[in-house]
N, C-alpha and C positions, 0 to 999 in steps of 0.2 A: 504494500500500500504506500502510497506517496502523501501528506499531507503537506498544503503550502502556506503560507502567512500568505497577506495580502498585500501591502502596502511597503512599500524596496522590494517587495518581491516579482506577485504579478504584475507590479507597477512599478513607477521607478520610482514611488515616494513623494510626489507632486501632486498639490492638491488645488483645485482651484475652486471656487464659488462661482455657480450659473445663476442667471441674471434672475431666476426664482429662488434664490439664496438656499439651492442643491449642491451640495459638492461633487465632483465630478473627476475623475480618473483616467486616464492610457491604460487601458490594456492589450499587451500583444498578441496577432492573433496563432503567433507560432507556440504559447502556452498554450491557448486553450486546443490548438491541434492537439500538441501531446498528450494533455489531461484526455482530450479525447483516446487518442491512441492506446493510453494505457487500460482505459478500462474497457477498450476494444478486445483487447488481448488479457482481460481477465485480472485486470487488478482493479482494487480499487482506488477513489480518488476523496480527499476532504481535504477541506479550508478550515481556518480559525484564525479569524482577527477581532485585533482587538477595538473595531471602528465597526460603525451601521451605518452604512447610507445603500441607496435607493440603486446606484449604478453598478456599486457589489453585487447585490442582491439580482438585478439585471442578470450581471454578468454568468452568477452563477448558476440561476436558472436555467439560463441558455447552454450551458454546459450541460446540462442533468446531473449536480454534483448533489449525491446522496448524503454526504456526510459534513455540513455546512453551519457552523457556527461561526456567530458575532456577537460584539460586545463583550468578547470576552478577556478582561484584565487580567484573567487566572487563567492562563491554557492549559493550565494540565488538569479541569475539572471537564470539558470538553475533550480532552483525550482519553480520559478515562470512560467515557463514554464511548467514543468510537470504539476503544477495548474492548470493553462490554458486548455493542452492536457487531461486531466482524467477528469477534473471537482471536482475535489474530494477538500476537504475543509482539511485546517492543522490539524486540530483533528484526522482526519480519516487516518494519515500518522503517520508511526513511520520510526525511520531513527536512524542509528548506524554510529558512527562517533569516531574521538579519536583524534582531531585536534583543535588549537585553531582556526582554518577557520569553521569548521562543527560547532561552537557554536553559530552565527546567525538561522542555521535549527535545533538545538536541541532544540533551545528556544521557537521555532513558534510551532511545532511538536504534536503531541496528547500523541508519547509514544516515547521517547528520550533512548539511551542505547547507551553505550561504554563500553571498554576491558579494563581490568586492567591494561594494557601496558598506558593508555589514563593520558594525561596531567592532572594535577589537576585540572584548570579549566573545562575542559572537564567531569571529573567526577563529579563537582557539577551543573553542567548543564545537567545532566540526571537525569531521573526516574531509571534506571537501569545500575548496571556494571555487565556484564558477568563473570560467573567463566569461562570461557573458554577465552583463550587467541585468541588474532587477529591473522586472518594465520593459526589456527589450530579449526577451527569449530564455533568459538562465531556468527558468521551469522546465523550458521545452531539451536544456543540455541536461537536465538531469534525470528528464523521462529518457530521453534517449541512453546515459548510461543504465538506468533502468532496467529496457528494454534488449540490449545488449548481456549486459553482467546479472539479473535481478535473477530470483529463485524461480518465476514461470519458465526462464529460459534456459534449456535441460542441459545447454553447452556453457552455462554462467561460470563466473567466476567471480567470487566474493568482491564485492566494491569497499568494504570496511577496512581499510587499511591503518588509521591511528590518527589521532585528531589533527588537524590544523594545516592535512597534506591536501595540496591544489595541482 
């Protein structure tokens, strides 16, 4: 399972106010390909941010993302949720994150990844920093190592290598 933050992540962290005082976001549409792809191919997909608005929620619709919290200041009461919901064990979860809230779930996580945008904290709490920037495809590099390396793929080869390696 993949789980993403939302904001440095699927976006690149820019937020602007529309002229009905909405906030509004970039999203790329080479994440949401992958997030499609992967649960093409049988993984699942969830979000958890710590922000609500209206183009999120758009966005994620449009995905068909099953497993979709907001508002949430605590992310690890939302992940323990999805634990619950999937069955699935933390090993078997990688999660991309760039916040010093997402370093509770990078630390429990099987394969941890954040954007070069990411706190420094946050980048020693991963296995991996994307060369692709938040906002502009790093979702979609790390469905692709996913997709390549990840346990559905019978010729994988473990992504977990030791924190803080890019």
């Amino acid at each position: 399972m993949l789980i993403c933050d939302v904001d440095g992540v699927l976006t690149d962290g820019r937020l602007w106010i529309s002229d009905d005082g909405k906030w509004r976001r970039f999203f790329h549409v080479k994440d949401g390909v992958g997030m499609k792809l992967l649960m093409d191919n049988g993984y699942e997909v969830g979000v958890i941010s710590g922000g609500k608005s209206d183009d999120v929620v758009q966005r994620m619709e449009f995905l068909n993302i099953k497993h979709f919290y907001l508002e949430a200041a605590d992310k690890t009461q939302p992940f323990e949720k999805i634990l619950e919901k999937t069955g699935l064990k933390t090993d078997e979860i990688a999660f991309i994150g760039d916040e010093i809230f997402d370093i509770p779930i990078l630390e429990r996580v099987g394969f941890a990844a954040t954007v070069p945008g990411a706190v420094a904290k946050v980048k020693k709490s991963a296995h991996y920093v994307t060369k692709t920037d938040g906002g502009a495809g790093a979702v979609r590099e790390v469905v692709d190592l996913i997709m390549e390396h990840g346990a559905l793929n019978k010729k994988s080869k473990s992504l977990k290598k030791g924190r803080s390696h890019s």
